[in-house]
C-alpha positions as CSV (number, residue, x, y, z in Angstrom):
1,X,240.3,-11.5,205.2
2,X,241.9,-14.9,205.3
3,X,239.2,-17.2,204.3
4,X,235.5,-17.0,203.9
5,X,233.1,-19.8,203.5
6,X,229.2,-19.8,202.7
7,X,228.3,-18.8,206.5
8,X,231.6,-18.1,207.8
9,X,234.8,-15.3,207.8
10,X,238.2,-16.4,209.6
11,X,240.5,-14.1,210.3
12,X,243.7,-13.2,212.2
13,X,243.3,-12.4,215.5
14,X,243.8,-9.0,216.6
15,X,246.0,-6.9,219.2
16,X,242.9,-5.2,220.3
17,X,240.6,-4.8,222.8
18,X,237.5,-6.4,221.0
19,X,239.6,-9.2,219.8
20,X,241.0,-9.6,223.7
21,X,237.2,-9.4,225.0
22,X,235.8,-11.9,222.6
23,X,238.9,-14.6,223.4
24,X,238.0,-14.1,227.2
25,X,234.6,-14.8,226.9
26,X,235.8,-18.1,224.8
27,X,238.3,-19.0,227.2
28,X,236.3,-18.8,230.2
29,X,232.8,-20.6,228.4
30,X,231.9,-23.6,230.3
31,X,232.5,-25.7,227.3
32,X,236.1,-24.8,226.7
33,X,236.6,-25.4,230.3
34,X,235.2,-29.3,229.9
35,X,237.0,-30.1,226.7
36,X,239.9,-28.1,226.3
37,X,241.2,-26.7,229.9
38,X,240.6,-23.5,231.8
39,X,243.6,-21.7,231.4
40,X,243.3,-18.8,234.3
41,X,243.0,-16.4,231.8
42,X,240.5,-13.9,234.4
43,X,241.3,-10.4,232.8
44,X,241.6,-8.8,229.3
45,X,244.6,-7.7,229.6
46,X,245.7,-11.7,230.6
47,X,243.3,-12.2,227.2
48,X,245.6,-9.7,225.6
49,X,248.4,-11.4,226.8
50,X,247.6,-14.6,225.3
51,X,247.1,-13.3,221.8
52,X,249.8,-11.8,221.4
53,X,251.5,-14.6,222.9
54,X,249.7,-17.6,220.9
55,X,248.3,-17.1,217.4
56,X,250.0,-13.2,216.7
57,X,253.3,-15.3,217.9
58,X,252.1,-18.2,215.5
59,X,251.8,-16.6,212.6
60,X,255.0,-14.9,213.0
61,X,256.7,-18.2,213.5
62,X,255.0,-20.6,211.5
63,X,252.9,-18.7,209.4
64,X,249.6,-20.2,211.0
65,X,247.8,-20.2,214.1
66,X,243.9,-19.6,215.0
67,X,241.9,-17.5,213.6
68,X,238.8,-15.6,214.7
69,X,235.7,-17.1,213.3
70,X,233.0,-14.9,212.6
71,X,229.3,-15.4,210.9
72,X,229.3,-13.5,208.0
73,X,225.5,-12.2,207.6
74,X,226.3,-9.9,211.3
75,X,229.9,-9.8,212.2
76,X,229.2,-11.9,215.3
77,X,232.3,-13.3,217.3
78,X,231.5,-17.2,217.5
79,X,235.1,-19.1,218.3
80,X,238.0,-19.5,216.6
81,X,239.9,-22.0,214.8
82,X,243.2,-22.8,212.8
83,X,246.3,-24.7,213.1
84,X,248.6,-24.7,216.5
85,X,252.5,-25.7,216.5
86,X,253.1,-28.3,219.3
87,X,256.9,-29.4,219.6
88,X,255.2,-32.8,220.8
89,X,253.3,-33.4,217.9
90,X,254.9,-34.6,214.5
91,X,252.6,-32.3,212.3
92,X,250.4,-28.9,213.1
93,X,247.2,-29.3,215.1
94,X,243.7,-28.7,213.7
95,X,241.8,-26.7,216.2
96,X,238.4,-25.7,216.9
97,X,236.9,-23.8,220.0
98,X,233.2,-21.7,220.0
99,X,231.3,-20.3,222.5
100,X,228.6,-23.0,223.6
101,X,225.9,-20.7,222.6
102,X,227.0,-21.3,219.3
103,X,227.5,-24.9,219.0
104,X,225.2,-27.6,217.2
105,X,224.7,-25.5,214.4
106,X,227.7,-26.9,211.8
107,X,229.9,-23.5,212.1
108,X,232.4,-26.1,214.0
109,X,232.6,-28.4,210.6
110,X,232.3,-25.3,208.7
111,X,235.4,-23.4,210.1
112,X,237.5,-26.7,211.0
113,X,236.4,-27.5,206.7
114,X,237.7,-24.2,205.8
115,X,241.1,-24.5,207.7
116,X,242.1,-27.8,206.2
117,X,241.7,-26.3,203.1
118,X,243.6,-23.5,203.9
119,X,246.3,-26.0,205.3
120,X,246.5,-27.7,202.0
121,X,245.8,-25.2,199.3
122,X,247.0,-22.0,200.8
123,X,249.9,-23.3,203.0
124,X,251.2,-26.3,201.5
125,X,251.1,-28.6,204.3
126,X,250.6,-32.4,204.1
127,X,249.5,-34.6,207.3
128,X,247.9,-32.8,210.3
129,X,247.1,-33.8,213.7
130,X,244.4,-33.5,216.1
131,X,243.9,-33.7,220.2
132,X,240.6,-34.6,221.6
133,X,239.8,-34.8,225.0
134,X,238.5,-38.8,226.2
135,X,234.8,-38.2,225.6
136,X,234.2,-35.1,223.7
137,X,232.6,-37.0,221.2
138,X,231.0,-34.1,219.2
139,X,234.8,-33.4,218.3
140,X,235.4,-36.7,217.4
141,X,232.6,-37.5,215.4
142,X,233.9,-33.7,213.7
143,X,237.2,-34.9,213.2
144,X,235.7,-38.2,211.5
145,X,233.9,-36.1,208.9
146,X,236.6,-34.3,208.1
147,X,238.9,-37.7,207.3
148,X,240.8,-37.8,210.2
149,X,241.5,-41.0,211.7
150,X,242.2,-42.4,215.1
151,X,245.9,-43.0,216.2
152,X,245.5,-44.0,219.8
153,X,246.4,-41.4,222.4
154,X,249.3,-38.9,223.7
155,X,249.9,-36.8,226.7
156,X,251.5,-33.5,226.2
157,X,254.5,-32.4,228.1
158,X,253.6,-31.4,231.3
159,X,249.6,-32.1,231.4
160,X,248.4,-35.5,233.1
161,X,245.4,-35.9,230.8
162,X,245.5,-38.5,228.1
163,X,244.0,-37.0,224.7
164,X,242.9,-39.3,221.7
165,X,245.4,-38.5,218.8
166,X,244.0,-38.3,215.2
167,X,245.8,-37.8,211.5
168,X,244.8,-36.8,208.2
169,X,247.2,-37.0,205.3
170,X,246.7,-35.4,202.1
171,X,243.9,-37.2,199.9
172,X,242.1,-38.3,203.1
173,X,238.1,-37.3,202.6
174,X,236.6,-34.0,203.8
């Protein structure tokens, strides 16, 4: 286990086919479509695919990436969340995705809580960013909680959309 909080375990993802069902479920839920993109993923093995090619590639690299977030009182698959390497960014990303059947119940805060400690105490990493798509303001207000503050916007190579750009240094609240 990487980290557990009050409600909540996160940990890696696996090469499997449980871990590949739950991330295509996540990635084709209408509310990671809106606010974060619909990547074409369409099949588990594509879900597979981009395991082993994102976080399982992440922590090899960089010794982070997203984690599977699961309540802890029944196992259940709600999102992930963790930290993402983005050449176009000055510092790792803070990221947060769960299926909308599970939203609006603080497991967002919770798990997004739990990483920035893990950040900090675990990994040893100062400032961190954060992308938001214009008008997901659930994430923002999420992202003000946590101490992160407002830094205009950025595009990111390749991708027309401009996202609003947040910080949080070491000592900011959360």
């Amino acid at each position: 286990m990487l980290i557990e909080t009050e409600r909540l375990r996160l940990r890696l993802l696996r090469d499997d086919d449980a871990d590949a069902a739950a991330m295509l479920e996540l990635l084709n839920d209408p509310g990671f479509h809106r606010y974060i993109g619909d990547r074409g993923i369409r099949t588990l093995e594509q879900a597979r695919d981009c395991v082993r090619d994102g976080p399982l590639a992440s922590y090899s690299r960089h010794g982070y990436g997203m984690y599977a977030v699961e309540r802890r009182s029944d196992g259940v698959w709600l999102g992930n969340a963790g930290l993402v390497h983005r050449a176009a960014l000055p510092h790792p990303d803070i990221g947060y995705a769960l299926l909308e059947r599970h939203a609006g119940q603080g497991y967002a805060l919770e798990a997004a809580r739990a990483v920035l400690g893990h950040a900090r105490g675990s990994l040893g990493l100062g400032a961190l960013c954060a992308i938001v798509a214009q008008g997901n303001a659930r994430s923002v207000a999420l992202l003000e909680k946590l101490g992160f503050r407002a830094a205009g916007t950025t595009r990111l190579p390749g991708k027309e959309e401009e996202l609003l750009l947040f910080f949080n240094e070491p000592g900011d609240c959360g």
